[in-house]
N, CA, C and O atoms as a MOPAC input file, in Angstrom:
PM7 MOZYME 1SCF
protein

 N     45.54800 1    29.54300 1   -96.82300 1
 C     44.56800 1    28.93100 1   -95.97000 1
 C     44.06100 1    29.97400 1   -94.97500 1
 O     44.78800 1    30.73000 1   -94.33200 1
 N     42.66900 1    29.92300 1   -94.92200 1
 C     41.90500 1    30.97800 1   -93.80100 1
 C     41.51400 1    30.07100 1   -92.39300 1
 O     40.78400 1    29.13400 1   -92.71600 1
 N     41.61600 1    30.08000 1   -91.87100 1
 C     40.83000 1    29.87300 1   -90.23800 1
 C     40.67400 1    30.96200 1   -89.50400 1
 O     41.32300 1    32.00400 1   -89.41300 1
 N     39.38200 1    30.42600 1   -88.81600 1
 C     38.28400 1    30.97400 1   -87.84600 1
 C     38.30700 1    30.58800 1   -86.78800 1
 O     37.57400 1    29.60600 1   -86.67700 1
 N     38.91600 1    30.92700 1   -85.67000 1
 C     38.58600 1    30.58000 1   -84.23200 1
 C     37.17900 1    31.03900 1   -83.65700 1
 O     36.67900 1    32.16300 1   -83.63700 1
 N     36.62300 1    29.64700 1   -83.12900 1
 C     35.44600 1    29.96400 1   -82.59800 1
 C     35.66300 1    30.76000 1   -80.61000 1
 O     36.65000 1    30.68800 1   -79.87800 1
 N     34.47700 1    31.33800 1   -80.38100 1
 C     34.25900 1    31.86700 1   -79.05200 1
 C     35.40000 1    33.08100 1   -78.94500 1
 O     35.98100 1    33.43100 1   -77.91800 1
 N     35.56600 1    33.65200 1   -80.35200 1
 C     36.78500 1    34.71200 1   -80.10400 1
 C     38.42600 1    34.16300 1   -79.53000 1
 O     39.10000 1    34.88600 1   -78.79700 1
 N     38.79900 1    33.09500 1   -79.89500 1
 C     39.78900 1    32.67100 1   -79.52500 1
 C     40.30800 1    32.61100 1   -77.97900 1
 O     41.48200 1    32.45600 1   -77.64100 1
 N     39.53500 1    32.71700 1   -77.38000 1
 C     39.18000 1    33.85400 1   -75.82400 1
 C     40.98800 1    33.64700 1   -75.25200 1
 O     41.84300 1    34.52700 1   -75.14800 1
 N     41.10800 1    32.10800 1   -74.95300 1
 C     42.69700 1    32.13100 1   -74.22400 1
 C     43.72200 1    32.71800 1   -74.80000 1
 O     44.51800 1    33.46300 1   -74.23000 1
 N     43.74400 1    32.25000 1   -76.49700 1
 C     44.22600 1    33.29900 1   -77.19700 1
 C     44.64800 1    34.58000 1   -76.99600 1
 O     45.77500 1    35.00400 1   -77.25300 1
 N     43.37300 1    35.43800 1   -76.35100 1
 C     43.26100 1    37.07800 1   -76.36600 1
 C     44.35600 1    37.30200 1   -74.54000 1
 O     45.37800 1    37.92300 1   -74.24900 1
 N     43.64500 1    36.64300 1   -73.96500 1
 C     43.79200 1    37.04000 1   -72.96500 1
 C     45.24900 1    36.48700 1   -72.28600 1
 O     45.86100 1    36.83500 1   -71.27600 1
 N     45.53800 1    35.34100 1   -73.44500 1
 C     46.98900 1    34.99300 1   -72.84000 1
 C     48.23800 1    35.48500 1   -73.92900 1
 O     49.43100 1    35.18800 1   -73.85600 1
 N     47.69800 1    36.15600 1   -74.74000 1
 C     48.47100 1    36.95100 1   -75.53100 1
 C     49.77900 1    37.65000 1   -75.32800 1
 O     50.81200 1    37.27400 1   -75.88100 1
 N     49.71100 1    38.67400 1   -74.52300 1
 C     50.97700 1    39.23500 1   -73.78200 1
 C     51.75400 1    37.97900 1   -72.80700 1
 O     52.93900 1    38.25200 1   -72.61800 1
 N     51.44900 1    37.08200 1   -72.36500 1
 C     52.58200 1    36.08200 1   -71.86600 1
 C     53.40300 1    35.23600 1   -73.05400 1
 O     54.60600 1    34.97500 1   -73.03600 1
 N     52.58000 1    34.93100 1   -73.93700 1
 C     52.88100 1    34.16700 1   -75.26500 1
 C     54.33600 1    35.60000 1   -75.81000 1
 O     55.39200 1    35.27800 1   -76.35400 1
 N     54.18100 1    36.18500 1   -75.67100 1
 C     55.26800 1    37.02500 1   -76.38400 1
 C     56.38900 1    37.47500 1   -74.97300 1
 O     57.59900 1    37.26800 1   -75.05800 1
 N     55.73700 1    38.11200 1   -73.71200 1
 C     56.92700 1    37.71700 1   -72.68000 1
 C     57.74200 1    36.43700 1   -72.81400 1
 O     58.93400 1    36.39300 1   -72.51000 1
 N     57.00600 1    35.32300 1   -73.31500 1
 C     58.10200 1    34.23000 1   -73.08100 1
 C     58.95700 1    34.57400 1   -73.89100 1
 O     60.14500 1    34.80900 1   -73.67000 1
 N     58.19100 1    34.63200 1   -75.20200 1
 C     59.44900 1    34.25600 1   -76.68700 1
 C     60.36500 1    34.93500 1   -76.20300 1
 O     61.37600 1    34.41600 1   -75.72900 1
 N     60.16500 1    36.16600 1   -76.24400 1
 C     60.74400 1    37.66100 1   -75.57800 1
 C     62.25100 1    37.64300 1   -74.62400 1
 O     63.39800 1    38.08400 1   -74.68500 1
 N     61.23400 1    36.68100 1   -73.58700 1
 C     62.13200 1    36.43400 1   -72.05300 1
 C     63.23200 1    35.51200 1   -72.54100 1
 O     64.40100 1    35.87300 1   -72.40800 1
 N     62.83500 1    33.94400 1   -73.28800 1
 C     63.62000 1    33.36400 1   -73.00900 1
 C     63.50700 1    32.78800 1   -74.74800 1
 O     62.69600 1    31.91200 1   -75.04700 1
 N     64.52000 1    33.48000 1   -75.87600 1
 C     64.30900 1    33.02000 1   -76.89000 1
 C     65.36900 1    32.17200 1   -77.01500 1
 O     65.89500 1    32.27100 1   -78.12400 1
 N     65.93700 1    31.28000 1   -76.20500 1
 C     66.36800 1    30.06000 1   -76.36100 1
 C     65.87000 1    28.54000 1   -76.42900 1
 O     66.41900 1    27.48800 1   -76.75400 1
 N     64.36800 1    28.94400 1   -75.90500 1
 C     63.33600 1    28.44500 1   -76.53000 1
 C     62.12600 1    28.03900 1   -77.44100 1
 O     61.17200 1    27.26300 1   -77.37700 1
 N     62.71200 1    29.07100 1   -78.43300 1
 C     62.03700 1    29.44200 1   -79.40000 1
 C     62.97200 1    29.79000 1   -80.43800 1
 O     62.63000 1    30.49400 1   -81.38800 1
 N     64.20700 1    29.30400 1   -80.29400 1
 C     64.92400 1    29.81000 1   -81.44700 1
 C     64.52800 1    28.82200 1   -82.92700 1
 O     64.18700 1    27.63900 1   -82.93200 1
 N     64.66400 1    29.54300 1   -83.86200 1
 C     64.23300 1    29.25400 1   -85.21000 1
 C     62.35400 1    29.57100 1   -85.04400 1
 O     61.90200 1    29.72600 1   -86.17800 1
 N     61.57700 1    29.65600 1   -84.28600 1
 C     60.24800 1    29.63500 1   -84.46300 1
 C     59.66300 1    31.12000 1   -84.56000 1
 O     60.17100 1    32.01600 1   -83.88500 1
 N     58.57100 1    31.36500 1   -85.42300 1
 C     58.01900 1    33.03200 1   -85.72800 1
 C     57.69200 1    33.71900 1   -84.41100 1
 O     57.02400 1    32.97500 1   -83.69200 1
 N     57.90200 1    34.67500 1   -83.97400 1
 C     57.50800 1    36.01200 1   -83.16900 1
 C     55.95000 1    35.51400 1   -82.98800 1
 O     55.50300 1    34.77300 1   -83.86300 1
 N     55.09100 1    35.89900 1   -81.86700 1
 C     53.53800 1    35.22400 1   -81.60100 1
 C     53.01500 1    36.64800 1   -82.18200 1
 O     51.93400 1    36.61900 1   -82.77000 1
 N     53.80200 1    38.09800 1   -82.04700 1
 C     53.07500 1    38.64300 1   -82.87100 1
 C     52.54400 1    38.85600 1   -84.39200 1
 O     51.55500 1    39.38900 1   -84.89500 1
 N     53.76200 1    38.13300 1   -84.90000 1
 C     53.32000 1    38.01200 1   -86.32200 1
 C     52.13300 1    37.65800 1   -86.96400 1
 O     51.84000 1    38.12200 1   -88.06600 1
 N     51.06600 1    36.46500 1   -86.04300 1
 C     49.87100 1    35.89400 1   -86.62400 1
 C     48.75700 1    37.22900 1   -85.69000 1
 O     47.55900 1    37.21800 1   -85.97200 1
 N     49.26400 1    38.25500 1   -84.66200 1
 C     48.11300 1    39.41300 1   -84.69400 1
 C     47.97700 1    40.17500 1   -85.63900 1
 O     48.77400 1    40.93300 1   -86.19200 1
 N     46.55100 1    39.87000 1   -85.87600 1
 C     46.25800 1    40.81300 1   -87.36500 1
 C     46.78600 1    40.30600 1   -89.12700 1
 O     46.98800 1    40.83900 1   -90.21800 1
 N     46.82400 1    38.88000 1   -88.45800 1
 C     47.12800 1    38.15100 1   -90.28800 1
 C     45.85000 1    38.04400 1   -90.89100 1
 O     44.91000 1    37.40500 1   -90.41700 1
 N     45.84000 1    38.71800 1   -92.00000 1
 C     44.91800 1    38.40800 1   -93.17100 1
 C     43.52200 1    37.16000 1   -93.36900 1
 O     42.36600 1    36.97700 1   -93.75000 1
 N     45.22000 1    36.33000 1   -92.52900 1
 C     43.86700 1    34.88700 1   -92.84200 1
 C     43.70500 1    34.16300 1   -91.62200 1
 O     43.75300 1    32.93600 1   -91.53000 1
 N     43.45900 1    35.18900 1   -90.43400 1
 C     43.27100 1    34.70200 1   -88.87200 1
 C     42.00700 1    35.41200 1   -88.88900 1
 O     42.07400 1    36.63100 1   -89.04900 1
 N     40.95700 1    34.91800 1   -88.76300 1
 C     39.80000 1    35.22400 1   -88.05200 1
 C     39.05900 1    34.81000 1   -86.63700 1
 O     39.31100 1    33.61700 1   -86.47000 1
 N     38.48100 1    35.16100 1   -85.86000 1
 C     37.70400 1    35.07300 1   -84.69000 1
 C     36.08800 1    35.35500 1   -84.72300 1
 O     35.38500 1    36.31800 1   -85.02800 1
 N     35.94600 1    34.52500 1   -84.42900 1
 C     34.32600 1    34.72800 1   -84.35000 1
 C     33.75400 1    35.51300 1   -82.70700 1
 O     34.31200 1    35.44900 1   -81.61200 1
 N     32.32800 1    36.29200 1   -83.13200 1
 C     31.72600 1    37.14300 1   -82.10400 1
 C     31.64600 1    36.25200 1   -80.99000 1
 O     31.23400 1    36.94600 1   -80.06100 1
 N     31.85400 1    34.87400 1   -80.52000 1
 C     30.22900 1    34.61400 1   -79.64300 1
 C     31.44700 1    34.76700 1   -78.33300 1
 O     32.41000 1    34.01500 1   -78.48000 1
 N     31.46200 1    35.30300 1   -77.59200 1
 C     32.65600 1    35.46500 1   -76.42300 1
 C     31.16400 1    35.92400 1   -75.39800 1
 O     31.07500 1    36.06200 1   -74.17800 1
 N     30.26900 1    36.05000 1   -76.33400 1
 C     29.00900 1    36.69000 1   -74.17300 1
 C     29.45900 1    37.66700 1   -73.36900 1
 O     28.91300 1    37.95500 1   -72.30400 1
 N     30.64700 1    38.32800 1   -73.90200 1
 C     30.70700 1    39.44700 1   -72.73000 1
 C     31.57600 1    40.77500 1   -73.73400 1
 O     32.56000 1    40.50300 1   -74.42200 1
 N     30.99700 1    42.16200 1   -73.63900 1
 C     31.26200 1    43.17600 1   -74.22000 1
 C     33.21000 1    43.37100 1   -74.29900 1
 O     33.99000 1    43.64900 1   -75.21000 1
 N     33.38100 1    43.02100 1   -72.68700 1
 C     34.76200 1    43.49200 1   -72.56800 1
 C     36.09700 1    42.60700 1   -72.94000 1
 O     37.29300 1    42.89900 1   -72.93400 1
 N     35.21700 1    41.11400 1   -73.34400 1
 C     35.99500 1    39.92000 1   -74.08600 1
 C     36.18800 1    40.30200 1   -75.69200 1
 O     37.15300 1    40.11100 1   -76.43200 1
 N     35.15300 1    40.79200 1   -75.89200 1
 C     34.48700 1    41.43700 1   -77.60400 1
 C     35.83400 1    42.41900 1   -77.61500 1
 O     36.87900 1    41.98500 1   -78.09900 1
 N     35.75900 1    43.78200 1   -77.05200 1
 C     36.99400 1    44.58600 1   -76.57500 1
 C     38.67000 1    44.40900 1   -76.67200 1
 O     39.58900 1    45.12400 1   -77.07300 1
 N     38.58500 1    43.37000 1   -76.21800 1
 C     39.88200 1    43.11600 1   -75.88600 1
 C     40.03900 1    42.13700 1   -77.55900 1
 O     40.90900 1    42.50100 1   -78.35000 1
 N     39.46600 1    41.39100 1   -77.77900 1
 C     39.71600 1    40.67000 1   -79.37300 1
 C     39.68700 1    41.74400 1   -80.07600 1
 O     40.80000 1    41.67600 1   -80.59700 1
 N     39.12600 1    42.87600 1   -80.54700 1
 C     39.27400 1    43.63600 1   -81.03000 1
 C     40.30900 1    44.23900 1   -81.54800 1
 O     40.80400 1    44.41800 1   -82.66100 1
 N     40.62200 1    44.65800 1   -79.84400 1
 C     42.02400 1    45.58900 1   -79.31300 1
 C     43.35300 1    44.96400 1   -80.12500 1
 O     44.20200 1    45.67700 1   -80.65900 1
 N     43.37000 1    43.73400 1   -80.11800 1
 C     44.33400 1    42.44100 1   -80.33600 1
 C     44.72300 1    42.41700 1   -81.50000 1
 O     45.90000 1    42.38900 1   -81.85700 1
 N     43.43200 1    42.43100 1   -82.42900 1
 C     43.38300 1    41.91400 1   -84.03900 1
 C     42.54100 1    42.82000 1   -84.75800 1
 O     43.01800 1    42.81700 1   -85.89300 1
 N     41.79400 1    43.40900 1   -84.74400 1
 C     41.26400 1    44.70200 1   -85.17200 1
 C     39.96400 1    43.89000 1   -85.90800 1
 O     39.97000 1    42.70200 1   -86.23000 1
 N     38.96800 1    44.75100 1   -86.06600 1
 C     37.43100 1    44.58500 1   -86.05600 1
 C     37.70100 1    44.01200 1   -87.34000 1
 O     36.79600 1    43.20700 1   -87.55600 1
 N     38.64500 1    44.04100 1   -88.46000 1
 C     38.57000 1    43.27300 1   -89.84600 1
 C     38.84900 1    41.97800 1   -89.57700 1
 O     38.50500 1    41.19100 1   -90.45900 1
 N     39.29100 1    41.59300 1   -88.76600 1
 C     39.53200 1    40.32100 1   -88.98700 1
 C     38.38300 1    39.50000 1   -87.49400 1
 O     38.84000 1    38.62000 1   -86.76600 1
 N     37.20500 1    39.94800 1   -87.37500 1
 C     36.07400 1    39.30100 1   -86.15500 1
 C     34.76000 1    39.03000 1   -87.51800 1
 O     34.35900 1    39.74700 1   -88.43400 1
 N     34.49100 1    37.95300 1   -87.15700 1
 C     32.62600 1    37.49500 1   -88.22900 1
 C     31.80400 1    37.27300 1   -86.68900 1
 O     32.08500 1    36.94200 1   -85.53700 1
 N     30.98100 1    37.56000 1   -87.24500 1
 C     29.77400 1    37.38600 1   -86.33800 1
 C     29.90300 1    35.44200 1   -85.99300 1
 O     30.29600 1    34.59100 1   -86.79200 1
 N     29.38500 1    35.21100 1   -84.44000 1
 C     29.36400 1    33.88600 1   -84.65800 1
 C     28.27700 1    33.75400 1   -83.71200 1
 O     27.83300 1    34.59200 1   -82.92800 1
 N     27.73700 1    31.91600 1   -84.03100 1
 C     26.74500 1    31.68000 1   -83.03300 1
 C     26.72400 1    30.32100 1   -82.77200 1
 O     27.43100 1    29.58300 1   -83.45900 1
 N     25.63500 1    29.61600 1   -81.39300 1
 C     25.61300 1    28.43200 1   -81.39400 1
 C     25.07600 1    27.57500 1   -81.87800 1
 O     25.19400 1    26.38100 1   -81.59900 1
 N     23.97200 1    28.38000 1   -83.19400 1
 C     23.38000 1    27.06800 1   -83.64200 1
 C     23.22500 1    26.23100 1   -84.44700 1
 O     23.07000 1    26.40300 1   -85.65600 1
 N     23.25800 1    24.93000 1   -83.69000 1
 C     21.79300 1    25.00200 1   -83.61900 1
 C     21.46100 1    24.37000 1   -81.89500 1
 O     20.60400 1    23.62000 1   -81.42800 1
 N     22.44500 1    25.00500 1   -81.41100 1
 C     22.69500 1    24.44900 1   -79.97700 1
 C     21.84600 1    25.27800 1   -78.96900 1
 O     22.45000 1    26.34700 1   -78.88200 1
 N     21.15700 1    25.30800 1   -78.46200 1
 C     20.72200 1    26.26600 1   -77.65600 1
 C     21.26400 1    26.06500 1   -76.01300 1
 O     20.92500 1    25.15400 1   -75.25800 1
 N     22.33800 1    27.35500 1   -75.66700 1
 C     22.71200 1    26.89100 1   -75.12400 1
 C     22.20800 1    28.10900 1   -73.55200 1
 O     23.04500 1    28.67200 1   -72.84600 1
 N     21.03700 1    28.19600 1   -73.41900 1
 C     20.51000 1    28.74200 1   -72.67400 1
 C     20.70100 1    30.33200 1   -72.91500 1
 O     21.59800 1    30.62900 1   -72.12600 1
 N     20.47300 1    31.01700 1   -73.31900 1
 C     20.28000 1    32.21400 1   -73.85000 1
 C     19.64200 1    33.27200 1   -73.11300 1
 O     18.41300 1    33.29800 1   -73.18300 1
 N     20.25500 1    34.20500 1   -72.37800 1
 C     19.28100 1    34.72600 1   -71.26200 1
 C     20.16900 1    36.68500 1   -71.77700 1
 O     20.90300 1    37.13100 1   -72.65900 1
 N     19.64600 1    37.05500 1   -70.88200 1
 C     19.38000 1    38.90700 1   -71.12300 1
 C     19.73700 1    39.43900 1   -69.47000 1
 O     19.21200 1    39.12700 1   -68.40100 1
 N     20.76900 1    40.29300 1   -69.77200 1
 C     20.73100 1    41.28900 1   -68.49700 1
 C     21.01600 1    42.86000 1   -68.80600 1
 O     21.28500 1    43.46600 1   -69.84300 1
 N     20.86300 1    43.19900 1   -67.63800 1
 C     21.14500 1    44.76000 1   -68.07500 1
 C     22.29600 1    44.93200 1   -68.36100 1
 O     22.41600 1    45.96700 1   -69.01700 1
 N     23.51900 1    44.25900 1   -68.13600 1
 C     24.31400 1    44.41800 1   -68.26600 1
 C     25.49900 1    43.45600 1   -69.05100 1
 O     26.72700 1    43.38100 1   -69.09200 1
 N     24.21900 1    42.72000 1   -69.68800 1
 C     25.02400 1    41.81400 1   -70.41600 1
 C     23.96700 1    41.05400 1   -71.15900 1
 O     22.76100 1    41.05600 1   -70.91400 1
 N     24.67500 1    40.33100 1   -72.21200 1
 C     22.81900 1    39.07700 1   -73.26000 1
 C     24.40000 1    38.38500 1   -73.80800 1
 O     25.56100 1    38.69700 1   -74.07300 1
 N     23.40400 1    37.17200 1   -73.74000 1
 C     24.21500 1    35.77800 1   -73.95200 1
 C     24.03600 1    35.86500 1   -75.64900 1
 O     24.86400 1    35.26500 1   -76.33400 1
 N     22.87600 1    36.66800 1   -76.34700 1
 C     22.34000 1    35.85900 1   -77.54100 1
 C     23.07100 1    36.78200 1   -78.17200 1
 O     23.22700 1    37.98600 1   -77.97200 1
 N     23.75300 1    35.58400 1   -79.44600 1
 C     24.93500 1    35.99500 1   -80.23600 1
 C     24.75300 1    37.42200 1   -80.61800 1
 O     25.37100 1    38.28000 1   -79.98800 1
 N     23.78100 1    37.82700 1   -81.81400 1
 C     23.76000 1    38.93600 1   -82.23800 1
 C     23.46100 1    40.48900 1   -81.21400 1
 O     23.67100 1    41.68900 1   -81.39200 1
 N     23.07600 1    39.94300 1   -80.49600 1
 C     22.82800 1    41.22800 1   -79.24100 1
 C     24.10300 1    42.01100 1   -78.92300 1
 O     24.11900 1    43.24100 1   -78.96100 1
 N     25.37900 1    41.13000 1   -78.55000 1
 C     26.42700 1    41.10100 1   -78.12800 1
 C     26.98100 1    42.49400 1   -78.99900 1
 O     27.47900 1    43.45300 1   -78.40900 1
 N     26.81200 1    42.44200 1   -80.49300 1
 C     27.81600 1    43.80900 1   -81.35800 1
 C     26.49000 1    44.51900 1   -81.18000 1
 O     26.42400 1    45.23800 1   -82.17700 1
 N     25.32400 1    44.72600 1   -80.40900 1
 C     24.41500 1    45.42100 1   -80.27700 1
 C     25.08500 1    46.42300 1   -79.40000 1
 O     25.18100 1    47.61100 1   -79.70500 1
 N     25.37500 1    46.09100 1   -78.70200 1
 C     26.20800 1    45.93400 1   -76.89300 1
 C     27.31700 1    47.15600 1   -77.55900 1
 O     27.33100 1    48.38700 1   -77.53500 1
 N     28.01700 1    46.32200 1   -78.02400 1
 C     29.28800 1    46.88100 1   -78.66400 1
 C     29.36700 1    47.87500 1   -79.41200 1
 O     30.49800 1    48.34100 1   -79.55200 1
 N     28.06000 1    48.63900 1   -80.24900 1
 C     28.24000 1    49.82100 1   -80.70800 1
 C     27.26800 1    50.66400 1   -79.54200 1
 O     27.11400 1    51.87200 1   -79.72400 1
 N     26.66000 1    50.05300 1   -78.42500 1
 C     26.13000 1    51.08300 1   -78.03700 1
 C     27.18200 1    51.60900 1   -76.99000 1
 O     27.19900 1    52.76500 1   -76.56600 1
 N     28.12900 1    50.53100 1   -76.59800 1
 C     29.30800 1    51.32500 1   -75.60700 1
 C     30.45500 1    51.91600 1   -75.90300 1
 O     31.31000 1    52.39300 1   -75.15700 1
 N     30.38500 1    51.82500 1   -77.34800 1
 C     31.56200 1    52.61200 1   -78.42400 1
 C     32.65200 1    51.86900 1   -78.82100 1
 O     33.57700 1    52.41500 1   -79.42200 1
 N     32.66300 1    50.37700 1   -78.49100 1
 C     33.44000 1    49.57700 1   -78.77900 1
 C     33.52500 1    49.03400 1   -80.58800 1
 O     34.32300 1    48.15800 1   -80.92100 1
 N     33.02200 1    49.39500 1   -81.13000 1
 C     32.92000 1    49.16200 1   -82.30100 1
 C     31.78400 1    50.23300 1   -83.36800 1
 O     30.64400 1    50.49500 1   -82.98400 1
 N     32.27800 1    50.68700 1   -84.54900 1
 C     31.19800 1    51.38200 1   -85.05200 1
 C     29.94100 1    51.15100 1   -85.84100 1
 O     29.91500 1    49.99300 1   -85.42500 1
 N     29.12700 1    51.19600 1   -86.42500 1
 C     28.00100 1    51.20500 1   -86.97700 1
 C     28.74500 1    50.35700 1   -88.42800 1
 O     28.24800 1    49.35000 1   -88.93200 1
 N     29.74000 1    50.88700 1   -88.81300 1
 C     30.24600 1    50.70900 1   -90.14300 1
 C     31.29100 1    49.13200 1   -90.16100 1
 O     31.35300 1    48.44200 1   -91.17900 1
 N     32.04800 1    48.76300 1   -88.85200 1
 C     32.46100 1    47.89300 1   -88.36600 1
 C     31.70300 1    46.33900 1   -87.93900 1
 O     32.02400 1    45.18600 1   -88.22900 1
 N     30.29100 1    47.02900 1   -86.92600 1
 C     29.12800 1    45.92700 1   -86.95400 1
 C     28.49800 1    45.45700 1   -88.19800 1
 O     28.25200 1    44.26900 1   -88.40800 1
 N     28.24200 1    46.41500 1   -89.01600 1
 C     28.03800 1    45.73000 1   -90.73300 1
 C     28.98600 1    44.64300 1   -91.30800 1
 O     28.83800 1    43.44200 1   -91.53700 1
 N     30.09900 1    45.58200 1   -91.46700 1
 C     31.72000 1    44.37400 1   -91.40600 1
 C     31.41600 1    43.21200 1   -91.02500 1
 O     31.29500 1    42.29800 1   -91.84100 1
 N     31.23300 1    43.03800 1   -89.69000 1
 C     31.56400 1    41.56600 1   -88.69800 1
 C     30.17500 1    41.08200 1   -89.31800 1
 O     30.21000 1    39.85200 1   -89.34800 1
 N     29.19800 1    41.46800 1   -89.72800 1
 C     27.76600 1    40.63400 1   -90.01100 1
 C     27.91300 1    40.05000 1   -91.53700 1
 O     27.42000 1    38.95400 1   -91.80500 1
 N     28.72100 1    40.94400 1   -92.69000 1
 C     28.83200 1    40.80600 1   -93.74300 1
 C     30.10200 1    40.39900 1   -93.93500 1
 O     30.60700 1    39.31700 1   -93.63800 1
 N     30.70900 1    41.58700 1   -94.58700 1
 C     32.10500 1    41.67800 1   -95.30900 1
 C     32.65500 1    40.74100 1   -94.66600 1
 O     32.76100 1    39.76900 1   -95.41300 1
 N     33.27900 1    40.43200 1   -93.11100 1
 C     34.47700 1    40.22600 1   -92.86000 1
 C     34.05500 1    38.42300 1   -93.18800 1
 O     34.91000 1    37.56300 1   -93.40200 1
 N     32.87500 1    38.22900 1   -93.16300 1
 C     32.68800 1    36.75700 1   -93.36100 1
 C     32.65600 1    36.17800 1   -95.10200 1
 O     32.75300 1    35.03200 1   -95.54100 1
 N     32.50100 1    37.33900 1   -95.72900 1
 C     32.66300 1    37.09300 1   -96.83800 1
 C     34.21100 1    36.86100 1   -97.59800 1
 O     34.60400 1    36.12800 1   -98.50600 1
 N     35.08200 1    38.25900 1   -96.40100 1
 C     36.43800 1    37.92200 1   -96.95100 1
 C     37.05500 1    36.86400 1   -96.09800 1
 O     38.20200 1    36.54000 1   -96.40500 1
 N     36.44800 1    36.21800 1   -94.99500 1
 C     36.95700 1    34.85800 1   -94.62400 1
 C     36.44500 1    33.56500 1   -95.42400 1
 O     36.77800 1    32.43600 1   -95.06300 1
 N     35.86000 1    33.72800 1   -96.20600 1
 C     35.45000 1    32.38900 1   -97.26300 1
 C     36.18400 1    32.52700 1   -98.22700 1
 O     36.87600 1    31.64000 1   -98.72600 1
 N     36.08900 1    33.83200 1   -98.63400 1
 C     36.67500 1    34.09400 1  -100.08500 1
 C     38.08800 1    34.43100 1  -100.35100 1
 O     38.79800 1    34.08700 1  -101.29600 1
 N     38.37700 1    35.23700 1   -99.24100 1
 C     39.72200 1    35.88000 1   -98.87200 1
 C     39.90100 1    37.06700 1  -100.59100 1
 O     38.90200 1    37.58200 1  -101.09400 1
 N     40.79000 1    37.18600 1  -100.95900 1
 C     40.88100 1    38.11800 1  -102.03100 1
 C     40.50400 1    38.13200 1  -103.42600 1
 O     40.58800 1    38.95500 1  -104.33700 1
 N     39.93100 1    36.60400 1  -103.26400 1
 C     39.08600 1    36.40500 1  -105.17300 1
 C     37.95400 1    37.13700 1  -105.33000 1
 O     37.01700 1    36.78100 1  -104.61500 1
 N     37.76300 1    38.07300 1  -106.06900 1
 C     36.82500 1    39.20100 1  -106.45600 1
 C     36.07000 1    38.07400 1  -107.01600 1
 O     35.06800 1    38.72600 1  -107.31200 1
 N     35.86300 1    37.20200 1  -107.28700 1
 C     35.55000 1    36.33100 1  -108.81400 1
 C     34.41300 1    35.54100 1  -107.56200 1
 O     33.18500 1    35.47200 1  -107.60500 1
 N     35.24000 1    35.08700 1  -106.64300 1
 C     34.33000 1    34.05900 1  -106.01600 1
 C     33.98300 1    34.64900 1  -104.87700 1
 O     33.69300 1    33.89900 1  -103.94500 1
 N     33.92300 1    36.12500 1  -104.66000 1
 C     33.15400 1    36.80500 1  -103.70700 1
 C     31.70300 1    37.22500 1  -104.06100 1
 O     30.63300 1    37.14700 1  -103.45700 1
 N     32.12700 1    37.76000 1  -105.42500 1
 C     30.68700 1    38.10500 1  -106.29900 1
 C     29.68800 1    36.95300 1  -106.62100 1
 O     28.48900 1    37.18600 1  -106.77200 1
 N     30.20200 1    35.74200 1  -106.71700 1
 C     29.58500 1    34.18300 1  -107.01000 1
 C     28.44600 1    33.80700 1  -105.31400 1
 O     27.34700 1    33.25400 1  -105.27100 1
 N     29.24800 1    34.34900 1  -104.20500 1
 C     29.05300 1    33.51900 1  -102.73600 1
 C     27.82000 1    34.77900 1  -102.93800 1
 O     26.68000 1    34.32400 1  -102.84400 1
 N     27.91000 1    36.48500 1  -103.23300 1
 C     26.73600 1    37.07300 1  -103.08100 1
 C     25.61500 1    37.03500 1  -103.89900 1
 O     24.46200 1    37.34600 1  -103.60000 1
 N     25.98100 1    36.69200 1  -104.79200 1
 C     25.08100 1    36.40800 1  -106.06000 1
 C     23.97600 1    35.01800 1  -105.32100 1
 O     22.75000 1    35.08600 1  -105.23400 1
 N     24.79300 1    33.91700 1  -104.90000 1
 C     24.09700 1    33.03000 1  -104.79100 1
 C     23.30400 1    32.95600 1  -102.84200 1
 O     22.60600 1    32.11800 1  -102.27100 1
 N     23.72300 1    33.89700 1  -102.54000 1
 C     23.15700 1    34.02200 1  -100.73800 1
 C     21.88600 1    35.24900 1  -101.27900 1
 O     20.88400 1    35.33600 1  -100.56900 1
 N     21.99700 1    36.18800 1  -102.58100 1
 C     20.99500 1    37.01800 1  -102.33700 1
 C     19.93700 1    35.98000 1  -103.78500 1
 O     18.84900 1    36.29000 1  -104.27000 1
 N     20.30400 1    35.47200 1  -103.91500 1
 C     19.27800 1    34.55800 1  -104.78700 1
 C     19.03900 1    35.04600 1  -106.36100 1
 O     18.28000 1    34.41400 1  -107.09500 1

């Protein structure tokens, strides 16, 4: 089974290191249950882009690595969409952001727009990856 956390999993990212101090601190509370690091960087954990801020993008990254992020968005929600110099709300801008501050590469932003959403549908069937492109390029 694959899942996708939407908005980059954000509490996820950022409450990450306490989730493992606990197990860590006090594994008498957690005895018999998996390590929280085990699901960073599983195969079939994905996160989606739409987090609105470069250094949220960053840190999911940092966490789970650019193979496992798809591009994400709100619509068909419009949920006010605005532009700054130092920041843009609108989904795809965001890995714009992100390769121009070195947070991700040219070859990685392709990834998160393509591949990584293809291997979150498909996960490792060659058979029904070639079927999903066949039928998206018409």
């Amino acid at each position: 089974m694959r899942t996708c956390f939407a908005h980059g999993g954000q509490l996820a990212q950022i409450n990450l290191g306490r989730r493992i101090q606990g197990f860590d601190g006090r594994p008498d509370l957690f005895e018999g249950k998996h390590h929280p690091r085990k699901a960073v960087g599983h195969k079939n954990i994905f996160f989606d882009t739409l987090v609105h801020d470069t250094g949220g993008l960053e840190l999911l990254i940092r966490n789970h690595g650019s193979k496992q992020v798809i591009m994400g968005l709100d619509d068909p929600y419009p949920l006010g969409e605005m532009e700054s110099d130092k920041q843009s709300s609108y989904p795809g801008k965001i890995l714009d952001l992100a390769v121009e501050r070195d947070i991700i590469t040219t070859t990685e932003y392709d990834d998160i727009w393509e591949n990584n959403v293809v291997q979150w549908l498909c996960g490792d069937d060659e058979t029904a990856k070639e079927k999903l492109i066949a039928r998206i390029l018409g």
